[in-house]
C-alpha positions in Angstrom: 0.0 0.0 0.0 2.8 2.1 0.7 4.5 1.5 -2.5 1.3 1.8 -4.2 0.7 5.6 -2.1 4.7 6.4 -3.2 4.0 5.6 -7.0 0.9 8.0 -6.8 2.4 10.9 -5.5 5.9 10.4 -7.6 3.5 10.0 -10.6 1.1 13.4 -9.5 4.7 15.1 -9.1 5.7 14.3 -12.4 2.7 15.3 -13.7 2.5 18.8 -11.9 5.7 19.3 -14.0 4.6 18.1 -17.3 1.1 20.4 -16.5 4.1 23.2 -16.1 5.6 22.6 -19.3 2.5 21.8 -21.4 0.7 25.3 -20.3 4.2 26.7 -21.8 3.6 24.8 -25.0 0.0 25.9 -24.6 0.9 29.5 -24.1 3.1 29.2 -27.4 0.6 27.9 -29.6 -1.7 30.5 -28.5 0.6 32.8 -29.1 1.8 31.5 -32.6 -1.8 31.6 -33.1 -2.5 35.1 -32.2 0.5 36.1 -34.1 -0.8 34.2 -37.1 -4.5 35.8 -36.7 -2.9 39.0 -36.2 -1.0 38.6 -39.8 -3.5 37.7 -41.3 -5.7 40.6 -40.2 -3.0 42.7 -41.5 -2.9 41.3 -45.0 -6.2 41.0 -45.4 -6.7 44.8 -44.3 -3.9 45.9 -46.8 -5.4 44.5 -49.6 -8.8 45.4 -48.9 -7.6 49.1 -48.7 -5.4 48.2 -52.3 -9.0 47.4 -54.0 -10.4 49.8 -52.5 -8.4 53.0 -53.7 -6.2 51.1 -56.6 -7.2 51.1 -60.1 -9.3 47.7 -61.9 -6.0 45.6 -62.3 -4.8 46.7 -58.4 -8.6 45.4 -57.0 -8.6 42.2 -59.3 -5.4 41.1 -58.1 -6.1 42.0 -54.5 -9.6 39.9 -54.6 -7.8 37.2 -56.8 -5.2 37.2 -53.3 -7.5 37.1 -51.2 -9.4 34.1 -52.8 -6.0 31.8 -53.0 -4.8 32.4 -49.7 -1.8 32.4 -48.6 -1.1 28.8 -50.4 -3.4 29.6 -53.3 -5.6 27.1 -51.5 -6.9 28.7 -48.7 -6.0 30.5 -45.4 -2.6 30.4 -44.0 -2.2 27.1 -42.0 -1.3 27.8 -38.2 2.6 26.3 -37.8 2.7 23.8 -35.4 4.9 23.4 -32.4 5.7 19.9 -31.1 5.2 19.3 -27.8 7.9 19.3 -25.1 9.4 16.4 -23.7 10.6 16.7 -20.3 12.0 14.0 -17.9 8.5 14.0 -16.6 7.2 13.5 -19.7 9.5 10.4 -19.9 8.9 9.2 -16.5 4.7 9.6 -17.3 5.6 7.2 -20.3 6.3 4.4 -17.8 3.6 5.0 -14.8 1.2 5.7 -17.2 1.0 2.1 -17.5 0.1 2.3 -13.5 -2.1 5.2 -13.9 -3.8 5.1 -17.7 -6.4 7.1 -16.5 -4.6 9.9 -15.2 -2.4 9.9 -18.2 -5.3 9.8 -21.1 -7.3 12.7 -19.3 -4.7 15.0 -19.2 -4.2 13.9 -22.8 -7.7 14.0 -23.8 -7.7 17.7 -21.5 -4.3 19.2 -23.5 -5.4 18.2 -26.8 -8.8 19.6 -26.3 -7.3 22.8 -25.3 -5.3 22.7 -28.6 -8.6 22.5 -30.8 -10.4 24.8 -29.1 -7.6 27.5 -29.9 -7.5 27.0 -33.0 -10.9 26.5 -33.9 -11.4 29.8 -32.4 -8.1 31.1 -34.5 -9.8 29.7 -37.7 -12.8 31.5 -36.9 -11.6 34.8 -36.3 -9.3 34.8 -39.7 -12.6 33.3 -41.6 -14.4 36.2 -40.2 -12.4 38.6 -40.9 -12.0 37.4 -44.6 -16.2 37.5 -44.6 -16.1 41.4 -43.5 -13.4 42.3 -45.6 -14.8 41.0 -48.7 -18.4 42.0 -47.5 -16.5 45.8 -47.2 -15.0 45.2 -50.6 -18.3 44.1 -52.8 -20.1 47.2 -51.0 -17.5 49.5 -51.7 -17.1 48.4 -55.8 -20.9 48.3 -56.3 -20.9 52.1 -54.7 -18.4 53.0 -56.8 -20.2 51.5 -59.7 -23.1 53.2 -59.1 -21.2 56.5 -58.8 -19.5 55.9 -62.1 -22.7 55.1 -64.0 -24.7 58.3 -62.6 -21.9 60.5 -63.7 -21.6 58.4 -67.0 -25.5 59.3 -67.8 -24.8 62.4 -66.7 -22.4 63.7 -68.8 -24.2 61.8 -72.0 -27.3 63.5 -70.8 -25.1 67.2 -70.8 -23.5 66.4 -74.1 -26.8 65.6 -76.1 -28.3 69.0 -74.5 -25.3 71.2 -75.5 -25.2 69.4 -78.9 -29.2 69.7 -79.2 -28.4 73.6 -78.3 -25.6 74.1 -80.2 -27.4 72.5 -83.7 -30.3 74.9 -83.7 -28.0 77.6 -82.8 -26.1 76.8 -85.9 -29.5 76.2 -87.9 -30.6 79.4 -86.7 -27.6 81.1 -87.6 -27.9 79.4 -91.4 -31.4 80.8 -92.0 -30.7 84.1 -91.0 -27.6 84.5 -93.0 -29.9 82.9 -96.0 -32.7 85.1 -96.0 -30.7 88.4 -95.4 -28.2 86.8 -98.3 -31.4 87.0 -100.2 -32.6 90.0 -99.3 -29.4 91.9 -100.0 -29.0 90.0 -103.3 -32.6 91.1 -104.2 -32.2 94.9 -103.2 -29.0 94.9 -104.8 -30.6 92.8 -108.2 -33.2 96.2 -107.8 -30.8 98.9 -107.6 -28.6 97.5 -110.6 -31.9 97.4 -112.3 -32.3 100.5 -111.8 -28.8 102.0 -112.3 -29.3 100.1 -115.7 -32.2 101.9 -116.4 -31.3 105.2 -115.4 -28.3 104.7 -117.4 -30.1 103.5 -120.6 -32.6 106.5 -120.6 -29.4 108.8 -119.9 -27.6 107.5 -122.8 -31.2 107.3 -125.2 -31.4 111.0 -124.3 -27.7 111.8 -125.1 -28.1 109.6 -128.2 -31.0 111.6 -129.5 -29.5 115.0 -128.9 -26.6 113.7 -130.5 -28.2 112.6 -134.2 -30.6 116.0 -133.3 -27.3 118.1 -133.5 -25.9 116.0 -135.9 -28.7 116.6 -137.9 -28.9 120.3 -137.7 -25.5 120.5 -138.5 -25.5 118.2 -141.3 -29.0 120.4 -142.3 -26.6 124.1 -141.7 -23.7 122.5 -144.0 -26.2 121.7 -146.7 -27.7 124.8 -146.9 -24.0 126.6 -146.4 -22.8 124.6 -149.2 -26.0 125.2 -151.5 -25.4 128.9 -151.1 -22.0 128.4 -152.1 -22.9 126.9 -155.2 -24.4 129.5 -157.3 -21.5 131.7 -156.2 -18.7 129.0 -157.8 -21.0 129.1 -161.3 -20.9 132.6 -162.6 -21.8 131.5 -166.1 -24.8 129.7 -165.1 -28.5 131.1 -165.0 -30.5 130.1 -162.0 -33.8 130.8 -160.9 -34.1 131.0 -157.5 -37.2 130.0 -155.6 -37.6 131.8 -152.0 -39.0 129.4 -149.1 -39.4 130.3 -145.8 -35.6 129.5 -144.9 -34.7 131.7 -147.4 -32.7 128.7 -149.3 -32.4 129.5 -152.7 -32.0 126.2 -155.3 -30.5 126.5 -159.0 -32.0 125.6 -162.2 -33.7 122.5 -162.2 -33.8 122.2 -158.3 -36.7 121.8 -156.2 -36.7 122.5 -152.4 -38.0 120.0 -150.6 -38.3 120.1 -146.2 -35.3 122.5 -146.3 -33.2 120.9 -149.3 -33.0 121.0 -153.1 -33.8 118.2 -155.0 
């Protein structure tokens, strides 16, 4: 009994140190874990702040990283650290055959310690990824909405100012047409009527032309018939008074001011 009471309390010893060493190995993993989570936040945050003020190629690539993980597979895999192994550890190895129980609860206890830290690890980073990428599809269909409203408007500003501009231009068109017309008609009726002024102006000049042409032609005649008689000494004329006083020779007849 004694043996039996010596074993028990050598083997509780032993445990008490292997309990001191696993809660180290338990404080590392939670630590590596925490360090891992904390990474991971990190990335995850960078490149949801890349998509969301980079260009199309920057947010593609950053939700095309996001999707492959760290692996391309999935999220980073928490590193593992093996357990220590202590001379208690050693010494459990041989009484756990006198004390199985003992030895596959705090087994059973360690390991279940393990999980449940990084389950919750897992959770957290998976959580994370859902907010960021929850962020991320909010933030691109804002920004596509934004784009399209500015898109219509400036196609709805452009087809006014073009509407505008083409029946300022048609505008413009007719009224340079009709007063084109209007000065080519006014100016069709003043050369009109230059040309007609001018054609009466030269009619009249025409007629007092042959009219003095005439009466000169009409003085030279009767000069020259005058003259005649005076150049023929030998020649007997009768001379036949009118009322222009023009006197013809022999066998002359005056006729509207001439002798025929």
């Amino acid at each position: 009994m004694k043996v039996k009471l010596l074993a028990l309390v050598g083997a509780l010893a032993l445990t008490g140190c292997a309990t001191n060493d696993y809660a180290l190995y338990a404080e590392t993993q939670q630590k590596i874990a925490q360090a891992n989570a904390m990474a991971e936040t990190a990335r995850y945050a960078a490149l949801a702040e890349i998509a969301k003020q980079g260009d199309s190629a920057a947010k593609v690539a950053a939700v095309m990283s996001l999707n492959m993980g760290s692996g391309g597979t999935g999220p980073r895999v928490q590193q593992q650290v093996n357990a220590p192994i202590s001379i208690g550890d050693r010494a459990l190895q041989w009484t756990s055959v006198l004390l199985p129980s003992l030895t596959n609860l705090y087994g059973i206890n360690a390991n279940r310690q393990v999980a449940i830290t990084q389950s919750n690890n897992q959770a957290a980073v998976a959580q994370s990824t859902n907010a960021t990428f929850a962020t991320m599809n909010s933030n691109m269909a804002t920004s596509n909405t934004a784009i399209a409203n500015s898109g219509l408007t400036a196609v709805t500003t452009t087809a006014a100012n073009g509407l505008t501009a083409t029946q300022n231009v048609a505008t413009a068109g007719i009224t340079g047409i009709v007063t084109t017309a209007a000065n080519g008609m006014n100016g069709i009726v003043t050369t009109g009527a230059n040309g007609l002024t001018a054609a009466t102006t030269i009619s009249n000049n025409a007629n007092t032309a042959i009219t003095s042409v005439s009466t000169a032609a009409n003085n030279s005649i009767q000069t020259l018939s005058n003259t005649i008689p005076n150049l023929q000494p030998n020649v007997t004329t009768t001379t036949t008074t009118t009322n222009n006083n023009l006197t013809c020779p022999a066998g002359k007849t005056l006729v509207n001011g001439s002798c025929v």
